[in-house]
C-alpha positions as CSV (number, residue, x, y, z in Angstrom):
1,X,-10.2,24.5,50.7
2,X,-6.7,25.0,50.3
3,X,-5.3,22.7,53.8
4,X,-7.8,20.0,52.4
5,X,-6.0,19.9,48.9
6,X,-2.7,20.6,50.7
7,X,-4.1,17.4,53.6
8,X,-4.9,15.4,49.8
9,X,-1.3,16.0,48.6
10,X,0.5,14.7,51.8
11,X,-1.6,11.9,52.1
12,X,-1.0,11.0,48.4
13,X,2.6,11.8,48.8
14,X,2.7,9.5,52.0
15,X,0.9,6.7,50.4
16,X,3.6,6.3,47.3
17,X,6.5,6.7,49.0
18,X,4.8,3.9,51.4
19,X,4.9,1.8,48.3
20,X,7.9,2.4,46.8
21,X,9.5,1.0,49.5
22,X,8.0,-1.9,49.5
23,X,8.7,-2.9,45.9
24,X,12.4,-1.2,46.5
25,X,12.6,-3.7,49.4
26,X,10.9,-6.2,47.1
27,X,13.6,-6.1,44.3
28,X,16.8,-5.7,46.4
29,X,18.8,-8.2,44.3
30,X,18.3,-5.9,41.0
31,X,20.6,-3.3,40.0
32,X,18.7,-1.2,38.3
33,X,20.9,1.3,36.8
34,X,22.9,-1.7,35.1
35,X,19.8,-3.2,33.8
36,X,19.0,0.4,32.4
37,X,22.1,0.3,30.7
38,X,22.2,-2.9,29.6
39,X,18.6,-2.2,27.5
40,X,20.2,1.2,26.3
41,X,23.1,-0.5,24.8
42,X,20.8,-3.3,23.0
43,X,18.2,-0.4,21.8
44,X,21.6,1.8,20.3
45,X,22.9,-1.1,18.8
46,X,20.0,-2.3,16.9
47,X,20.4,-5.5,16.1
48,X,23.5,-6.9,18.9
49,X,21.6,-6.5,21.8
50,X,21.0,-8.1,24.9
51,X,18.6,-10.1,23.8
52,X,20.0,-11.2,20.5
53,X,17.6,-12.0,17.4
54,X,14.5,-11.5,19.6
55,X,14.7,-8.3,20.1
56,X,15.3,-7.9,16.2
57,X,12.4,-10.1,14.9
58,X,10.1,-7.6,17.5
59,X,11.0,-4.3,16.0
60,X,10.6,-5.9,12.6
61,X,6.8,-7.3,13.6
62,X,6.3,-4.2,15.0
63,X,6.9,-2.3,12.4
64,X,4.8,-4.3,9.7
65,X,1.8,-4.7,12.4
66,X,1.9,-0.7,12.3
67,X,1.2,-0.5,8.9
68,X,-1.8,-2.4,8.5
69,X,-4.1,0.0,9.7
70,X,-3.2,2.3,6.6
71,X,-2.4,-0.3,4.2
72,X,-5.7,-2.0,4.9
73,X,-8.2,1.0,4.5
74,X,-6.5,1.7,0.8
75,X,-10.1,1.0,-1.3
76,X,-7.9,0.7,-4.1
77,X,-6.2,-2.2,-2.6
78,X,-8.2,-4.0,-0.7
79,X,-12.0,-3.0,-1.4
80,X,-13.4,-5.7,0.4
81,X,-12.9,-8.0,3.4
82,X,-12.2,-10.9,0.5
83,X,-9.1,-9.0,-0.7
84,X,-8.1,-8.5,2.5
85,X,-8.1,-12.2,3.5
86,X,-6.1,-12.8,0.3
87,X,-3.5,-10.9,1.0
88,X,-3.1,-12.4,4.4
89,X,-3.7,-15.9,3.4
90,X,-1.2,-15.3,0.4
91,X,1.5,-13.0,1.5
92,X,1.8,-13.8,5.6
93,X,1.1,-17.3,5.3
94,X,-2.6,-17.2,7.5
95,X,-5.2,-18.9,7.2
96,X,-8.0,-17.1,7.6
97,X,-11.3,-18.4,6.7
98,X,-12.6,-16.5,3.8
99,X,-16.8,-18.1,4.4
100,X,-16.7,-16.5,8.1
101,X,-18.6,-13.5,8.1
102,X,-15.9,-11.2,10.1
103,X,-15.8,-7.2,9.8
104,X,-12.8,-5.6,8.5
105,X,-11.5,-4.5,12.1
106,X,-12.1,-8.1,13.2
107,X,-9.5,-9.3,10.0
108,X,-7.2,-6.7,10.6
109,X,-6.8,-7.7,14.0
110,X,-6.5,-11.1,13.6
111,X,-3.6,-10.8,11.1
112,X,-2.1,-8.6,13.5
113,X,-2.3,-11.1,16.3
114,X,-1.1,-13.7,14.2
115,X,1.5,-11.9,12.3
116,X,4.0,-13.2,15.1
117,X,5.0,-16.5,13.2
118,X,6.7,-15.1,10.5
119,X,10.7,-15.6,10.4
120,X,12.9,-12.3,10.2
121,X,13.8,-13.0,6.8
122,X,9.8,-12.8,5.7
123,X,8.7,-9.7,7.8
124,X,11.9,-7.7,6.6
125,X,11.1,-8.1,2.8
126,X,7.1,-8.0,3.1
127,X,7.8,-4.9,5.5
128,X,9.8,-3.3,2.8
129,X,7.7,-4.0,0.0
130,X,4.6,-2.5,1.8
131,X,6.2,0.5,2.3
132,X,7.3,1.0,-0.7
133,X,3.3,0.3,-1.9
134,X,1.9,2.6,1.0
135,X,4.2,5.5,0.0
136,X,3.9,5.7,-3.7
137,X,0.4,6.3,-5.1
138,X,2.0,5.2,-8.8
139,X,2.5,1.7,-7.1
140,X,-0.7,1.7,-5.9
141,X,-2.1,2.4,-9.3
142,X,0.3,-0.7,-11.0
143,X,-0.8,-3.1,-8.3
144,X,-4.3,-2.1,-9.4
145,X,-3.9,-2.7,-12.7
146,X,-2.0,-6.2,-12.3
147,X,-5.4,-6.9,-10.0
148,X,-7.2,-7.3,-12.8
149,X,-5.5,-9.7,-14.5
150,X,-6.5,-13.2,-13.9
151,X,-2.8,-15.0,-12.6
152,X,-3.0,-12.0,-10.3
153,X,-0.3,-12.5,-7.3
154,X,0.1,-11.1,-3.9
155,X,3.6,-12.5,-3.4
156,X,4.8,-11.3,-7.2
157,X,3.5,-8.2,-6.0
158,X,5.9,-8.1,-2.7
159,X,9.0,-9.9,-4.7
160,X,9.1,-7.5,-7.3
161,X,8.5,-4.8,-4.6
162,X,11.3,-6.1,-2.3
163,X,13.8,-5.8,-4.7
């Protein structure tokens, strides 16, 4: 049992270095370890990078697509799909039909699909704001509270949080 698991292991062995090789010999013109660099130099620099704004505007997306998930499944919040299609409609700009009958993972996920469209400027101070709300339960509790009055506003909510 031993040779045949020793046999498997050459073979294996054989086989990737068989096909690392090929993509070696398939991208001779790239220099790897300058490549390497060059992406370690933009990720240090956060923000001057190799890949200018772009990189930026990513991380930022990034960043408020991760927080969704948590911010979304806050009852207080959001206690329906409804609320939940505000906010996005309101505070991102979407346009999500409200009449569809969607569950909340299928909203969640379209916001985060569509979240891409937003400028730097918007992500950066909605970002902020939402982690400000997702951190503090007292914020939670005022942004209850302002719910129920009837000029309720998401993006009141996220100006006065960005500030």
């Amino acid at each position: 049992m031993n040779k045949k698991k020793n046999e498997q292991c050459v073979e294996k062995f054989l086989n990737f270095a068989e096909e690392l090789s090929w993509l070696l010999d398939n991208y001779k013109g790239l220099k790897i370890e300058e490549t390497v660099m060059q992406i370690r130099e933009g990720l240090n620099n956060e923000g001057t990078s190799v890949w200018g704004n772009d990189l930026i505007v990513r991380k930022s997306t990034r960043s408020l697509v991760g927080i969704f998930p948590e911010l979304f499944q806050n009852k207080v919040l959001f206690p329906s799909n409804q609320a939940i299609i505000e906010f996005a409609n309101e505070v991102l700009q979407m346009r999500i039909n409200p009449s569809k009958n969607r569950s909340k993972t299928e909203i969640i996920g379209e916001i985060v699909c569509t979240t891409y469209i937003l400028t730097e400027a918007e992500i950066e101070k909605v970002v902020n704001a939402l982690n400000k709300m997702v951190d503090n339960e007292n914020v939670v509790k005022k942004v209850k509270e302002m719910k129920r009055n009837s000029t309720f506003s998401w993006n009141e909510i996220i100006q006065k949080l960005a500030e």
